[in-house]
Backbone as CSV, one residue per row, in Angstrom:
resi,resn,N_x,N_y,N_z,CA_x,CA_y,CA_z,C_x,C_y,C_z
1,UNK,-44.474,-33.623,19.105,-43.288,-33.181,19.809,-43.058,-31.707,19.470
2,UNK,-42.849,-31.255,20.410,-42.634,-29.480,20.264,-40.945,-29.265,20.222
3,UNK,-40.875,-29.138,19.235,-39.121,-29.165,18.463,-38.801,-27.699,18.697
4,UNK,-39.802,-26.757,18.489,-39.241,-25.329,19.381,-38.948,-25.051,20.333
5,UNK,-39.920,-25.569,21.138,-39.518,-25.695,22.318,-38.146,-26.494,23.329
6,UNK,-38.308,-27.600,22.075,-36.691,-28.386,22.379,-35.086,-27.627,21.831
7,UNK,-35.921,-27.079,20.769,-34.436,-26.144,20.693,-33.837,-25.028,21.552
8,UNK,-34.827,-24.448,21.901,-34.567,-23.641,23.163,-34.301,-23.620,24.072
9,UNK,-34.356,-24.972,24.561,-34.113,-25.683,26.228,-32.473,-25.768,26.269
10,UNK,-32.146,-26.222,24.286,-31.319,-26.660,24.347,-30.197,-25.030,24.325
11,UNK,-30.661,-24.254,23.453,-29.778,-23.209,23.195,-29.904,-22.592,24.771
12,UNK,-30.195,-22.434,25.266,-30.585,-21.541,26.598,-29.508,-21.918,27.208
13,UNK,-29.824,-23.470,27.300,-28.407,-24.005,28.380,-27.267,-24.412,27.971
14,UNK,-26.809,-24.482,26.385,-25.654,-24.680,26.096,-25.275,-23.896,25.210
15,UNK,-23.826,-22.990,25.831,-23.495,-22.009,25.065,-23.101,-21.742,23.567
16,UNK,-23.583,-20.969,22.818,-23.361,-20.958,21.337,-23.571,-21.853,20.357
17,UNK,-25.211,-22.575,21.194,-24.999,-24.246,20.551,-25.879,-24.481,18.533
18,UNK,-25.140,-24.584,17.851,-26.022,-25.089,16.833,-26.227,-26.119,16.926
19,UNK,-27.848,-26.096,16.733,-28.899,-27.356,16.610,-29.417,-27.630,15.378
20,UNK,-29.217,-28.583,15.206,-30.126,-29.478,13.837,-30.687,-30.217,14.537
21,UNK,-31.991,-30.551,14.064,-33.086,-31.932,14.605,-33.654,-32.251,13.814
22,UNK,-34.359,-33.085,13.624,-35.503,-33.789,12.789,-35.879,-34.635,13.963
23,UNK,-37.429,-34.731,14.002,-38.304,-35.304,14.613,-39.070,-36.237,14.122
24,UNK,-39.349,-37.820,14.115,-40.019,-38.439,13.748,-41.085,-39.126,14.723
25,UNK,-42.420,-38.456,14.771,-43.330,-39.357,15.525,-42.490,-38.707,17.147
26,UNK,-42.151,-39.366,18.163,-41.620,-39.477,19.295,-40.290,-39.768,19.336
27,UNK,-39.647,-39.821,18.301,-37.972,-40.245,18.014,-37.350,-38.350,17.592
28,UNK,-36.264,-38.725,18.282,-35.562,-37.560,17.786,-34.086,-37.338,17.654
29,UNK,-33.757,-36.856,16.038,-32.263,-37.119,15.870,-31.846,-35.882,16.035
30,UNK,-30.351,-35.395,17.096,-29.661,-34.717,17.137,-28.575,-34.300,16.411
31,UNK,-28.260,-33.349,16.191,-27.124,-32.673,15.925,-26.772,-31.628,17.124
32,UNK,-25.596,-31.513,17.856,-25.465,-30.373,18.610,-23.660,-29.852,18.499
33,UNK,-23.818,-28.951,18.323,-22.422,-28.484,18.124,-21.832,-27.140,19.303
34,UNK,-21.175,-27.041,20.226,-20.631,-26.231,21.423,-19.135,-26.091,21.574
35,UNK,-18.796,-24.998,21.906,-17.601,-25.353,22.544,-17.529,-25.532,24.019
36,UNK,-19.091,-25.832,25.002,-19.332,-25.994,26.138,-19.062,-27.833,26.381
37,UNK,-18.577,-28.511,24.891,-18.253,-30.065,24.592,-16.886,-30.033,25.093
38,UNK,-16.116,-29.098,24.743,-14.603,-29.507,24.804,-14.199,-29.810,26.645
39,UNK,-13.257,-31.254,26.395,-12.699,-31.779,27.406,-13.918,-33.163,28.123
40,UNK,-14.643,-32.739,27.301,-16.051,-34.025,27.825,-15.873,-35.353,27.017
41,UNK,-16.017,-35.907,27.972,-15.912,-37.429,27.104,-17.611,-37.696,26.173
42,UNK,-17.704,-38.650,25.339,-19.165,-38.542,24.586,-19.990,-38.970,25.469
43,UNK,-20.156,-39.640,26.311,-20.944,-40.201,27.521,-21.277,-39.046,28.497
44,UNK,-20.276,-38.166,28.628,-20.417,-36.794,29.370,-21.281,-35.840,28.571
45,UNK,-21.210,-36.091,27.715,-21.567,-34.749,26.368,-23.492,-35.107,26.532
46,UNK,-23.526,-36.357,26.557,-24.663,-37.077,25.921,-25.719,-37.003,27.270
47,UNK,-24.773,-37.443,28.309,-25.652,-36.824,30.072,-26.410,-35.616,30.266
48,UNK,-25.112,-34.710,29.750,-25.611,-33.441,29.723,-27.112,-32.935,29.225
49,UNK,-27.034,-33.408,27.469,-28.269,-33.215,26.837,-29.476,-34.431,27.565
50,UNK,-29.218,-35.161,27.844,-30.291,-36.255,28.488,-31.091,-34.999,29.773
51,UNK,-29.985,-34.687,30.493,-30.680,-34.438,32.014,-31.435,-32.978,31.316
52,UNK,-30.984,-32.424,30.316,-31.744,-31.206,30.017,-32.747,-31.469,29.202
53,UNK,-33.563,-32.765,28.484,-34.619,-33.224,28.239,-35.271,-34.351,29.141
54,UNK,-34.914,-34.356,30.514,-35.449,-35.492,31.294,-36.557,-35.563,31.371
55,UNK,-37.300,-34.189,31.495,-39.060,-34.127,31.421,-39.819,-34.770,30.204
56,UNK,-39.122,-34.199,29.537,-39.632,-34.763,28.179,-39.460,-35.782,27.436
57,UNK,-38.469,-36.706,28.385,-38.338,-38.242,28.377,-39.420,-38.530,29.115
58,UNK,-39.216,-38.352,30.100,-40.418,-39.102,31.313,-41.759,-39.049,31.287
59,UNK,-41.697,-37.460,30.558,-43.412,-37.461,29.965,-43.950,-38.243,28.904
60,UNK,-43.044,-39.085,28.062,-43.077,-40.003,26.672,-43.324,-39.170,25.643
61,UNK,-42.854,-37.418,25.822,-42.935,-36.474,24.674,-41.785,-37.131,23.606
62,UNK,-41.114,-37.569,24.453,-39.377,-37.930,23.450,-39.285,-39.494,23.731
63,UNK,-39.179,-40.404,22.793,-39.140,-41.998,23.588,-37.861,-42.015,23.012
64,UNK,-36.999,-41.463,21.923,-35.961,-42.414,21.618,-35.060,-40.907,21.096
65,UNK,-33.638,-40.762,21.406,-32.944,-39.925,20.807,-31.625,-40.617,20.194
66,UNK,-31.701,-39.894,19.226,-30.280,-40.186,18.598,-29.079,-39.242,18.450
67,UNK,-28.256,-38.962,18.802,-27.679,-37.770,19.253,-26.011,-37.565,18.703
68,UNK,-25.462,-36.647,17.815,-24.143,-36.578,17.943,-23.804,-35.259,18.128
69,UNK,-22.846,-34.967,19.142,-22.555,-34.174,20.199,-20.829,-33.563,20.255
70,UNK,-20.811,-32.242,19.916,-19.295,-32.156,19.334,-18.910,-30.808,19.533
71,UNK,-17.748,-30.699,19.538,-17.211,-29.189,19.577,-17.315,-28.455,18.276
72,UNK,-16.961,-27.225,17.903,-16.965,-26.992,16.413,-15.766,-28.004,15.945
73,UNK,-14.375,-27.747,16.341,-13.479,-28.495,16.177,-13.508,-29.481,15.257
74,UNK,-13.968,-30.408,15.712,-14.511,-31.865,15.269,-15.837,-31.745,14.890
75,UNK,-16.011,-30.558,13.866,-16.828,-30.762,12.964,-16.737,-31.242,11.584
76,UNK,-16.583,-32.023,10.923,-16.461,-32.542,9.529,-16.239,-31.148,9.085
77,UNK,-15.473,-31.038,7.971,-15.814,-30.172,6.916,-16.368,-30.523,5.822
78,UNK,-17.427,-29.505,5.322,-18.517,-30.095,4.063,-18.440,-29.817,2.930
């Protein structure tokens, strides 16, 4: 899986986005953080990132994502 390439797809199209990933095999866990989230429901949030890896679902580059999807806002503090 080309995880550079996935980060970029992702930063390109969502504004100011920090990405965390880890990639296992064809599985891939998200982190995405935007303020292009606010007013989206998580089902909305989660569409979004789907339709902007659809190729790379369909090609079986990506079989399984795990994804949490958030404004800074509702970022934990650490």
């Amino acid at each position: 899986m080309d995880i550079v390439a996935i980060e970029a797809i992702l930063k390109k199209n969502i504004s100011n986005c920090v990405v965390k990933m880890k990639a296992d095999g064809n599985k891939l866990d998200l982190l995405l953080v935007s303020e292009d989230f606010a007013g989206l429901k998580r089902v909305q949030r989660q569409q979004r990132v789907y339709r902007l890896l659809d190729d790379r679902i369909k090609s079986g580059e990506i079989h399984a994502i795990s994804m949490k999807v958030m404004t800074p806002e509702e970022m934990p503090a650490s």
